[in-house]
C-alpha positions in Angstrom: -3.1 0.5 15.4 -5.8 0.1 12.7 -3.5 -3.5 11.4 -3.5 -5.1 15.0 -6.6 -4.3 15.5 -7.9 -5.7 12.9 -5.1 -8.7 12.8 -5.3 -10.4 16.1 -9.4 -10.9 16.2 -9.4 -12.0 13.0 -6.2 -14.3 13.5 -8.6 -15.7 16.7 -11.5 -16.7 14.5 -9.9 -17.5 11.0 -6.7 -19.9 12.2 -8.3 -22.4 13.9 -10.8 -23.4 11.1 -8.2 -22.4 8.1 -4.7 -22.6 9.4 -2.4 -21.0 7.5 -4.9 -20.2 4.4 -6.5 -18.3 7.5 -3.2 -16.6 9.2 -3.1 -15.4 5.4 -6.4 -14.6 4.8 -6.4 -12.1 8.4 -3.2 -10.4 7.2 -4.6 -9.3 3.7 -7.8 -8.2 5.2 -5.7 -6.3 7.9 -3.4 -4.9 5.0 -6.0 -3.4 3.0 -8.0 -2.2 6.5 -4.5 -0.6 6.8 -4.0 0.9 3.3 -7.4 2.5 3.6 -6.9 4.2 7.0 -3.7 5.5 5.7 -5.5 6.6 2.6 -7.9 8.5 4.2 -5.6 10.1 6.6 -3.1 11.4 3.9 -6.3 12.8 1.9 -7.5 14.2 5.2 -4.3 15.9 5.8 -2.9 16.9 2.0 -6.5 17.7 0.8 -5.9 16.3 -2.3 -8.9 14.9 -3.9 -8.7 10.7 -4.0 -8.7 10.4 -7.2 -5.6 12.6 -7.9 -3.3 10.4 -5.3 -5.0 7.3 -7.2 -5.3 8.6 -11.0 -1.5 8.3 -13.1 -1.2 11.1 -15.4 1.9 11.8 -17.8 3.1 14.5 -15.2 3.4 11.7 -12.9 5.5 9.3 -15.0 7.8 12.1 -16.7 10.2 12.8 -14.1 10.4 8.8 -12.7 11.6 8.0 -16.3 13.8 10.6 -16.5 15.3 9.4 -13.1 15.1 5.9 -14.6 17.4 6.6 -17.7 19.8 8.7 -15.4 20.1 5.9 -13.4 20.5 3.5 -15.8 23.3 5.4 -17.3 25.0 5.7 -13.9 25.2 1.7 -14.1 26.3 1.9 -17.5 29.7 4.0 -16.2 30.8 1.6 -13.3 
């Protein structure tokens, strides 16, 4: 909801002067309109604090290498 309605005015007002520079300008706009809403929702929801879903810490990046090098090693075999 938040993409389209963000989107289709500003597809109204940007294309006609921009063209395509403004068909992409309106969907970048109406991605990050969109990332934000979803943002807020999920912290809404979860109450985690923003900057833990934003903030990387080693705990984070442990077990996505370890998943990494097991599936590397699954390649390896076949």
């Amino acid at each position: 909801m938040v993409g389209c309605s963000v989107t289709i005015p500003l597809d109204i007002v940007l294309i006609p002067g921009w063209g395509i520079l403004g068909a992409a300008a309106a969907s970048s706009l109406s991605y990050m309109a969109s990332s934000v809403a979803i943002t807020v929702f999920f912290v809404h929801d979860t109450k985690i604090p923003l900057r833990q879903v934003f903030v990387i810490r080693r705990g984070d990046v442990v077990p996505l290498r370890e998943r990494l090098m097991a599936s590397v090693a699954w390649l390896r075999e076949r």
